[in-house]
C-alpha positions as a Markdown table, in Angstrom:
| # | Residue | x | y | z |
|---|---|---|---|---|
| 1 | Unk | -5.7 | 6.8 | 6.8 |
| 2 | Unk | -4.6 | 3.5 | 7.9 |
| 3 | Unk | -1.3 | 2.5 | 8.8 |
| 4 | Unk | -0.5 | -1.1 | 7.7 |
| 5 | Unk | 2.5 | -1.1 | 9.4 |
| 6 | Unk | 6.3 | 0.0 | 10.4 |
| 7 | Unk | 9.5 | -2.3 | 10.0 |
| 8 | Unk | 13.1 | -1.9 | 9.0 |
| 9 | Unk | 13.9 | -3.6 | 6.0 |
| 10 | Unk | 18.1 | -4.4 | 5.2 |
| 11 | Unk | 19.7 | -5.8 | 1.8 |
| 12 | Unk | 19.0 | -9.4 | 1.8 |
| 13 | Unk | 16.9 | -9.7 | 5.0 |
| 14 | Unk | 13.5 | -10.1 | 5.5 |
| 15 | Unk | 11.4 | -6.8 | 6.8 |
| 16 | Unk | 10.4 | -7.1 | 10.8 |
| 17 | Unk | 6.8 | -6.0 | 10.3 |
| 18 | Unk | 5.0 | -4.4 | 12.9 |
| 19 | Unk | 1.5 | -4.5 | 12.0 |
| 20 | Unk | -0.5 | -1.7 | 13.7 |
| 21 | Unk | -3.9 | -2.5 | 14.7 |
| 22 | Unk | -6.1 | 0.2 | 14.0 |
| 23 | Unk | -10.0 | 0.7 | 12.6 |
| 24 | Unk | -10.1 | -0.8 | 9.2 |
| 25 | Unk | -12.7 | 1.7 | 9.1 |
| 26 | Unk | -10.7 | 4.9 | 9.3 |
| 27 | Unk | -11.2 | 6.1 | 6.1 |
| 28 | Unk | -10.2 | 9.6 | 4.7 |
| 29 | Unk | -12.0 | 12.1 | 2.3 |
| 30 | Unk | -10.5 | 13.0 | -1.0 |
| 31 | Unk | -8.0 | 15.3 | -1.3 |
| 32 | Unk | -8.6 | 18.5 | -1.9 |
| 33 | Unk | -8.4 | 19.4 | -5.4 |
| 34 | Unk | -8.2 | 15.7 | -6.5 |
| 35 | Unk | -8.8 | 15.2 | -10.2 |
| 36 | Unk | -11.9 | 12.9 | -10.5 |
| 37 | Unk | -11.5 | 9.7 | -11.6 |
| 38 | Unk | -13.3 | 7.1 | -14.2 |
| 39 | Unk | -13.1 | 4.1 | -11.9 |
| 40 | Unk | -15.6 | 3.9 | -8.3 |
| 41 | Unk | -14.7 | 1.0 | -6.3 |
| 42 | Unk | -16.9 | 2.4 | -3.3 |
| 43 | Unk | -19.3 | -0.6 | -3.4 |
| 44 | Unk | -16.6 | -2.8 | -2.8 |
| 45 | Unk | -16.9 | -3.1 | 0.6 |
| 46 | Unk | -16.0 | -7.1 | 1.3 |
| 47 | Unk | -13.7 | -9.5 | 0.3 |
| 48 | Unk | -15.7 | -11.5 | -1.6 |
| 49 | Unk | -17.0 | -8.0 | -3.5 |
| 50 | Unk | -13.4 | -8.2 | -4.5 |
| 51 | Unk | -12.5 | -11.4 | -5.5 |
| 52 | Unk | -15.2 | -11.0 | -7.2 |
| 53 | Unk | -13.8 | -8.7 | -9.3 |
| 54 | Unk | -10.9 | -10.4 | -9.3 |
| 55 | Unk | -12.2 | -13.2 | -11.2 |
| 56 | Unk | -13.8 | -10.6 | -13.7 |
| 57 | Unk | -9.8 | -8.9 | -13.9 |
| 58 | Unk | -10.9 | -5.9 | -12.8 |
| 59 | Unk | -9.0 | -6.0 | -9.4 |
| 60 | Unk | -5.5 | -8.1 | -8.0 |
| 61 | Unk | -4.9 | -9.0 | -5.1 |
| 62 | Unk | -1.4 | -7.7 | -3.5 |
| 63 | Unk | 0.3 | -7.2 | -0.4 |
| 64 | Unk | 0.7 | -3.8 | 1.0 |
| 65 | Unk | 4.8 | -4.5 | 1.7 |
| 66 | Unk | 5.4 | -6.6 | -1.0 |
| 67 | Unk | 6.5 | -9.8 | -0.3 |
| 68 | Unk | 10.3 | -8.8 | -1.6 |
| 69 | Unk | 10.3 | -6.8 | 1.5 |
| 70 | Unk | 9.6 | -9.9 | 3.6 |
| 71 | Unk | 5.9 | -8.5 | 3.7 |
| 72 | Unk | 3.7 | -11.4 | 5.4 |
| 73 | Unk | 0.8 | -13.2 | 3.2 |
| 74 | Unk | -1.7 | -12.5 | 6.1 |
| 75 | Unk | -4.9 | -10.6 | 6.2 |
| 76 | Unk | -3.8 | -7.4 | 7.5 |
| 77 | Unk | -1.3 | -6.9 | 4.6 |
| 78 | Unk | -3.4 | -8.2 | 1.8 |
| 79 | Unk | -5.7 | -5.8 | -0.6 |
| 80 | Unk | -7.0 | -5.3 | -3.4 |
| 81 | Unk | -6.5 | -2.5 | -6.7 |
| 82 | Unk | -6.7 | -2.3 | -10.2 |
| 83 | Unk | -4.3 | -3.7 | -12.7 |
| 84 | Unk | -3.5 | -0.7 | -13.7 |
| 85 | Unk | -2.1 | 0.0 | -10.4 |
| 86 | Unk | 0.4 | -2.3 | -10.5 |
| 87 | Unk | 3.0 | -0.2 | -12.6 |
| 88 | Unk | 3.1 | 2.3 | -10.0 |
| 89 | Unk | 3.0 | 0.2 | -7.3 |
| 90 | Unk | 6.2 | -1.6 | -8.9 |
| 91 | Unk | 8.0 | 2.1 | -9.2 |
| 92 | Unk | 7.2 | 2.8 | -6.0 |
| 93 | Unk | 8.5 | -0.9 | -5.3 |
| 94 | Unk | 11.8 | -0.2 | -6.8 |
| 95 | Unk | 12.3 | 3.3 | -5.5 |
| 96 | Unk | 12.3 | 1.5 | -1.9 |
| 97 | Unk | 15.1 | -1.2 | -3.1 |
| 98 | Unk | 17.0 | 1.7 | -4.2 |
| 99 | Unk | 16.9 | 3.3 | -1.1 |
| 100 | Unk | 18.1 | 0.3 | 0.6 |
| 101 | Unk | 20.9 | -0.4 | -1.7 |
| 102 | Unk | 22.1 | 2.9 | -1.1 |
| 103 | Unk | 21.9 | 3.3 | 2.6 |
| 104 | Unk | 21.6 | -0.2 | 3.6 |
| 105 | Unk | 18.9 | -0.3 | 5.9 |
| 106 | Unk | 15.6 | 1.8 | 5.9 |
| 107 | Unk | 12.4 | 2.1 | 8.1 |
| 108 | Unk | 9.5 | 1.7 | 6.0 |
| 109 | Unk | 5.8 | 2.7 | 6.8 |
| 110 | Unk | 2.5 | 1.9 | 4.7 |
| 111 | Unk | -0.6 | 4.1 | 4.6 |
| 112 | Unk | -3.6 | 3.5 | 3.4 |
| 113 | Unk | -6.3 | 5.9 | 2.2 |
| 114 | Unk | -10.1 | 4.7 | 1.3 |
| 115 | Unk | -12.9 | 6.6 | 0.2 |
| 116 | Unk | -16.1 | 5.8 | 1.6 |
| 117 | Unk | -16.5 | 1.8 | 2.9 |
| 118 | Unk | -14.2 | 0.3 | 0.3 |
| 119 | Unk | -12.1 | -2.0 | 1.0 |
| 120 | Unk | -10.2 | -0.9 | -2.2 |
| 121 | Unk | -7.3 | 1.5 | -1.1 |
| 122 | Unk | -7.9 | 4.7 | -3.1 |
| 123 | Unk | -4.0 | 6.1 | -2.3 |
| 124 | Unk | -1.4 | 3.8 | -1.1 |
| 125 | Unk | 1.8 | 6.1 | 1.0 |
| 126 | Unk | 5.1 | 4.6 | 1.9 |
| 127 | Unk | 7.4 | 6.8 | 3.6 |
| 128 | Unk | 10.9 | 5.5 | 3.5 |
| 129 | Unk | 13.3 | 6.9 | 6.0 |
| 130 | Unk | 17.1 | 6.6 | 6.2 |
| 131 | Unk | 19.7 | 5.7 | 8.6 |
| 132 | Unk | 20.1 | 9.7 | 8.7 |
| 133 | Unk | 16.4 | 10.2 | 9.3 |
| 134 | Unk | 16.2 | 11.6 | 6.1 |
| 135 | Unk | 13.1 | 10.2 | 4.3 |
| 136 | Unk | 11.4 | 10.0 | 0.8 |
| 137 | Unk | 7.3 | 9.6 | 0.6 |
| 138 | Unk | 6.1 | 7.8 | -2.5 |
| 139 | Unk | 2.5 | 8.3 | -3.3 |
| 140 | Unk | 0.5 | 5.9 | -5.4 |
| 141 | Unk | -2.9 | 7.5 | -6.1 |
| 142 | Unk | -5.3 | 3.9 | -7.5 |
| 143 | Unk | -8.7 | 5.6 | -7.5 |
C-alpha cells in the first residue's frame, strides 16, 4: 500500500497536501477472498504503457485527491484507471464533500493498492476523519 498523502481539507479552501514519499514500488497482494476480475492491467508498468491505453480509452488519467479537494496536478498525485472507475471514484468523491459540509473540516488520507508492477492502482482507500476523530473509509476496488 502506498500512501499518496495526508491534508485537511475545509468548505471552500484548498486541501494542504502532504505528499508522503514512499516506494512507488510497495505493492500489496490481493485480498484474501477477492473475487477475480475480467480486466489485468499488470503489464502496465510505465507511463507511457498507460497513456497508451489512454489514447485506446481503456484507461483516464485522474488525480488521487481530486482536484476539488485542492489535489495538486503533479506526478505524485496523478494515475491512471479504467473508465469504469470513475463512477465510484465520484461516490467516493461526494461522500468526502459530504463529510465536509457536515463537520466543516476533515483530515483526508489516500492509499493506494497495486498488484504486481502496475502502475494501475488496483484499490484506491480514503479514510476521512472528523473534527471528533471519528472517521469513515471508502474503498474503491478498480481491478
Amino acid at each position: 500500500m502506498r500512501n499518496i498523502g495526508a491534508g485537511v481539507l475545509k468548505a471552500g479552501v484548498a486541501a494542504a497536501l502532504c505528499v508522503l514519499a514512499t516506494s512507488p514500488h510497495a505493492r500489496a497482494a490481493p485480498r484474501e477472498g477477492a473475487q477475480a476480475m475480467d480486466m489485468d492491467f499488470s503489464k502496465v508498468t510505465s507511463r507511457a504503457k498507460a497513456q497508451a491505453l489512454v489514447a485506446r480509452g481503456e484507461l483516464v488519467k485522474i488525480r488521487f485527491v481530486p482536484e476539488r479537494f485542492g489535489g495538486p496536478g503533479d506526478r505524485e498525485n496523478t494515475g491512471y484507471v479504467p473508465p469504469d472507475a470513475l463512477f465510484a471514484l465520484d461516490f467516493a468523491h461526494d461522500r468526502i464533500s459530504g463529510l465536509i459540509e457536515i463537520e466543516g473540516a476533515i483530515s483526508l488520507v489516500v492509499d493506494l493498492d497495486y498488484r504486481g508492477k502496475s502502475i494501475v492502482p488496483s484499490r484506491i482507500v480514503y479514510i476521512a476523519k472528523d473534527k471528533s476523530e471519528g472517521s469513515i473509509e471508502l474503498v474503491v476496488d478498480i481491478w
